[in-house]
Phi, psi and omega in degrees: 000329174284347174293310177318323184265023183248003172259355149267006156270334168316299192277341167287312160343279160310296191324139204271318169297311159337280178306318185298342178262007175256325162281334175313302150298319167308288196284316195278337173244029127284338175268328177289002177272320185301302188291318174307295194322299206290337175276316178287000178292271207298341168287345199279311191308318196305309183298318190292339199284311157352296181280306203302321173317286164331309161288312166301337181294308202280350167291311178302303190286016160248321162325310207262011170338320207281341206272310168279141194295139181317326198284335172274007169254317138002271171296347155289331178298295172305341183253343161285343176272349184269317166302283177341288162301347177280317186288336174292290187321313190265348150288320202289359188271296183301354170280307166288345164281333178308318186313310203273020166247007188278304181295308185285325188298355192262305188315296182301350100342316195271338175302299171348285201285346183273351173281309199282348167298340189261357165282336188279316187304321184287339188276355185256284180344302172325300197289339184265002158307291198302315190297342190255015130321278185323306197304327187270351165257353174276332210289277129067000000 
């Protein structure tokens, strides 16, 4: 039975529909990695753009220090640092949610492909029942 089943990775092997759904999957999860990148790129921006905000804000509010009571700069201080931190929490959230849609959509591709391998190994098995059927009934 292990000779069979290795003249039926063989024949998957050679087979044209095999290989075109196995590149197929290769290049749909390159591109889904190219796109994982390409997202975390842009979150990646989002926090430095963040940051560079945060910092201009708490520049400006130490400019006008002198204009305002400490305690009303202060407290503008504390609520741009809070405002931040909160908006930093919520790209690190949406990021990790891309991520955790990245692993399933990489799982479920890889399931994917492992079904149509094995339908295709059972539909080659089928066929290579029936032709050697046919061939033990012509021998008759």
């Amino acid at each position: 039975s292990s000779s069979a089943a290795a003249s039926n990775d063989r024949a998957l092997e050679s087979d044209r529909f095999t290989r075109f759904t196995c590149d197929l999957a290769k290049k749909i999860d390159k591109e889904e990695e190219v796109r994982a990148s390409m997202v975390e790129q842009l979150f990646r921006l989002q926090q430095k753009a963040l940051e560079k905000k945060t910092r201009e804000k708490m520049r400006h509010l130490k400019v006008i220090e002198a204009e305002k009571s400490p305690r009303w700069v202060e407290k503008r201080m504390r609520k741009v640092r809070m405002r931040a931190d909160a908006e930093h929490a919520e790209i690190e959230r949406q990021l990790a949610e891309s991520k955790a849609l990245y692993a399933r959509r990489k799982l479920r591709l890889s399931e994917m492909e492992s079904q149509v391998y094995s339908l295709r190994s059972s539909t080659l098995k089928l066929k290579k029942r029936s032709q050697n059927a046919d061939a033990a009934g012509l021998d008759k």
